[in-house]
Every structure is written in structure tokens, then in C-alpha cells.
Steps between C-alpha positions, in 0.01 A plus 500: 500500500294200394206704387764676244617209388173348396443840326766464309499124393104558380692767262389816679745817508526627841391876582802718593363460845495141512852519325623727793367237764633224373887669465431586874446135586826383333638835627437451892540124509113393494524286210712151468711423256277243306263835447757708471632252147147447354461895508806519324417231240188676400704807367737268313168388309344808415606871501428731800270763486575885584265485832673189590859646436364840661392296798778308533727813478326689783535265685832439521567864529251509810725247694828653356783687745486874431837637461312820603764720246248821513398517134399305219624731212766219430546259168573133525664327158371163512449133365261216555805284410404173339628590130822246528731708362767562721574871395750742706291665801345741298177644703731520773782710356240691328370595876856659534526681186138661618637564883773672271260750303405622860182309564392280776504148408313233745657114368309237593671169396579144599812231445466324184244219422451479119874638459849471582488803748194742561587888648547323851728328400690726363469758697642274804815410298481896473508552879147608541387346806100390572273489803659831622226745675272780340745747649777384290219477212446887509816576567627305144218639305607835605851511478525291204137558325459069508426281746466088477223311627546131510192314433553228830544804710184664494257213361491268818229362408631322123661257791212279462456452198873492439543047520232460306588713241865308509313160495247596225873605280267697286416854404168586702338828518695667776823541240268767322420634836823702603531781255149584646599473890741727547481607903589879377162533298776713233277738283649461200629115366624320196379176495665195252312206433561152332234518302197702286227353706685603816544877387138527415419384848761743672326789251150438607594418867694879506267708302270462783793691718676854516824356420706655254668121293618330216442147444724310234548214369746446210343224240782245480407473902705691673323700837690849413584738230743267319570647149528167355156568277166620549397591861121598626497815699191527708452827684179685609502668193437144320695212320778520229764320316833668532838381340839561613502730165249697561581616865871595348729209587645181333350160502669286735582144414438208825817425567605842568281563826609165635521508852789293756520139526512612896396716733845647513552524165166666461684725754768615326274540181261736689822715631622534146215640385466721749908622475426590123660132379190433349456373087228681369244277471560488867502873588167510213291239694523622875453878362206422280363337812608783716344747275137330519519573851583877466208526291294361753624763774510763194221487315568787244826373372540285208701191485813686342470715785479254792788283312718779497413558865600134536792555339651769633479324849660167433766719303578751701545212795190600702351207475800289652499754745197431579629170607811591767201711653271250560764312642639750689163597680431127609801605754651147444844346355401489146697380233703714321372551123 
């Protein structure tokens, strides 16, 4: 780990290679946690490169549990968090309006760290239990066309770096890691980022993939399709500016996609939306969201199409259904929602 180190305090990038070694080292316990914080200071001071976020990525994924589901023709909706602004679970109900539309949704998420209550979170107030085997996996991703995947449960190896991550109290480069890790390797993703610089590093790091995405970032800083303003769309077919507008909706306003104050409020907010009690800023966002990801998986419809798709699913009740049959194929004493 040393020899890393001095590479990167003379100012040297590291070679996805080197990247991949070094994540190993954290990864399987072989460096200590003064090397562990001075590898995560010299991110904080200068940007990471696509090797080193490549390297970094494959690594993780190498020492990742396999929830061994049979395919990867599944879509994950997800965040890198870190945009502070507390919104209603949207990636995460969008997952459910997608399971709705009939497609196979693999959600990789984690409890909250930069917000009130990430998709763990909420989807524990919901029920949803973790750490349950790859049996139960299949069986929820066939019976209700989702399954969850809580970070902690297959990335053993985050453990390590975990206290000094706590102790540093700052953003470091593994919050930009997780939209990239998911243990499913999902074909098809939607990808939100806190910021420009972030989405340009997410489009170069998956052009140089087969996967089908969509990478936004929405310019007053929110990491999803917000309709507040001006968004960037990133897809393999290049970069554009899209407006709420232009892909047929209203502008939303802050305030309306404000999330709970609590888990369990968040809770009751996700259930409403899902049960058709939704405002329509509300049922705009987490369809417009929901629609980017059906034009991943479907490739020759156009947004109006894929919203409508969206739609139709969270209207008819689908989605929610979605819901009562992931719970009911964990086999367990859910909550009733």
C-alpha cells in the first residue's frame, strides 16, 4: 500500500490496475487505517480519474456476494446520494413503478447517510427484510419482478474502511462508488449524480461497457430527474439538456418533493404514492424517473412512450402491487401496507 501512496502524494494518477490493488488492500484488511485515511484525503484534493474509479469499481465487485439470481437483464434506479436535499424516496419508488410495467428490477441501496432516510430505510419501515438468502432473492425477483439488495449484505468487505470513514466525517470517494457496485451486475441502470463533473465521469466510465443507462443530474443539484429546471441527460447516444417542458410535464417547485422528517414518515409518504394519494408533482417525478429506466430496457420507445408505460403501472396499482409481492415472497410477517 505504501508504494501507492507515494504515487499518489508525488501527484501521479494510478493505472486502473494499481487502482484495483489498492481497493483490494482496504478491501481484505491489508491496509491500516492511517493508509486507509491518507488514500482517502488524496481524492478529497483532486478529482479521480476513470481508470482509478474503473479500478476501484472492479474491485469491489470481485470481492462482492453474488446473489446468483440467473440473469442480468435487470434495471437498478439509483443515487450517489450526497445532494442534501432530503426529497421523498424517489429512485426507490421509481424501482416499483418499473417492477409494475413488467420488468425485472435489481435495487441496490443503502440506509441513509447524506439524508433523512435512504431506500433501506424505508424499505424496512416497509417490512422488507435484509440479509435473507439468494433463494429468497430469486424467488422475489420472480414473483414480484424486484428484489432488494442491501449494500452491508453483500459488500463485506466496506467493513474496514467503515470507522474511518465515520472518523474522517467527510465525503470520500467510496460515496460515488455504490451506484457502480451493484452485486447483480443489472444491464440496464439510471444513474443520479450530485454533480456535472460526476456525470461526465459515470459517462466515460460506462461508454466503455454494454450497459444500456442514463446518467442525470438535475442543475440546481439534485442526483435524479427532478423537474425543478434544467437536467443533463447522458446516455450512450451522448449529452443533452432536457426540461421538465420539454419531456411533457410541469415544473416542479422544491418544496413539493420534500421528503419525511422520519423514517416513518418517509413511510407513509412512499405508501401514498404508491396507493394513488400522490400530488402531481409527486406522481410526475417518480414516473419521469421511472420512464428513463424503460428506455433503457426499451430502446425504441420515446420518452412519451416509456412515461405512459410508467404511468399506467403506478395507476392502474401495479406498482404497489409490486410491493405486497415482494413482501409476500420473503415468506415473513410483513407489515401490512
Amino acid at each position: 500500500m505504501k508504494h501507492l501512496l507515494n504515487q499518489l502524494f508525488e501527484q501521479q494518477l494510478l493505472t486502473h490496475v494499481e487502482a484495483q490493488e489498492a481497493m483490494l488492500r482496504i478491501g481484505q484488511n491489508e491496509a491500516n487505517p492511517a493508509e486507509m485515511a491518507a488514500f482517502m484525503a488524496v481524492y478529497r484534493m483532486r478529482p479521480i480519474s476513470v481508470p482509478e474509479l474503473a479500478g476501484f469499481r472492479d474491485a469491489l465487485l470481485s470481492l462482492s456476494r453474488d446473489p446468483e439470481l440467473g440473469t442480468h437483464d435487470t434495471v437498478d434506479i439509483v443515487g450517489t446520494g450526497g445532494d442534501g436535499k432530503d426529497t421523498l424516496n424517489i429512485s426507490t419508488l421509481a424501482c416499483f413503478v418499473v417492477a409494475g410495467a413488467g420488468y425485472k428490477v435489481t435495487k441496490h441501496g443503502n440506509i441513509g447517510v447524506s439524508s433523512v432516510c435512504g431506500s433501506s430505510d424505508v424499505l424496512a419501515q416497509l417490512g422488507v427484510e435484509f440479509g435473507v438468502g439468494n433463494d429468497v432473492l430469486k424467488r422475489q425477483l420472480e414473483q414480484a419482478n424486484i428484489c432488494f439488495l442491501h449494500a452491508p449484505s453483500f459488500h463485506p468487505a466496506m467493513r474496514y474502511a467503515g470507522p474511518v470513514r465515520r472518523e474522517l466525517g467527510v465525503r470520500t470517494f467510496f460515496n460515488i462508488l455504490g451506484p457502480l457496485v451493484n452485486p447483480a451486475r443489472p444491464k440496464f441502470q439510471v444513474a443520479g449524480t450530485f454533480s456535472l463533473e460526476l456525470l461526465r465521469l459515470y459517462h466515460y466510465l460506462l461508454q466503455q461497457t454494454d450497459a444500456r443507462y442514463a446518467v442525470v443530474h438535475a442543475l440546481d443539484g439534485y442526483d435524479e430527474l427532478s423537474l425543478t429546471g434544467m437536467a443533463k441527460l447522458a446516455t450512450p447516444a451522448g449529452e443533452q439538456l432536457v426540461s421538465a417542458a420539454e419531456l411533457g410535464l410541469t415544473t416542479t417547485t422544491p418544496a413539493e418533493l420534500a421528503g419525511g422528517r422520519t423514517p416513518q414518515e418517509s413511510a407513509r409518504l412512499f405508501v401514498d404514492v404508491l396507493e394513488g394519494r400522490a400530488t402531481r408533482a409527486q406522481r410526475d417525478v417518480v414516473t419521469a424517473n421511472a420512464a428513463l429506466a424503460i428506455g433503457c430496457l426499451e430502446p425504441t420507445f420515446s420518452f412519451a412512450d416509456a412515461l405512459a408505460a410508467a404511468q399506467e403501472s403506478l395507476d392502474s396499482g401495479r406498482a404497489r402491487q409490486a410491493l405486497r409481492n415482494l413482501l409476500t415472497a420473503t415468506q415473513s410477517q410483513a407489515v401490512a401496507v
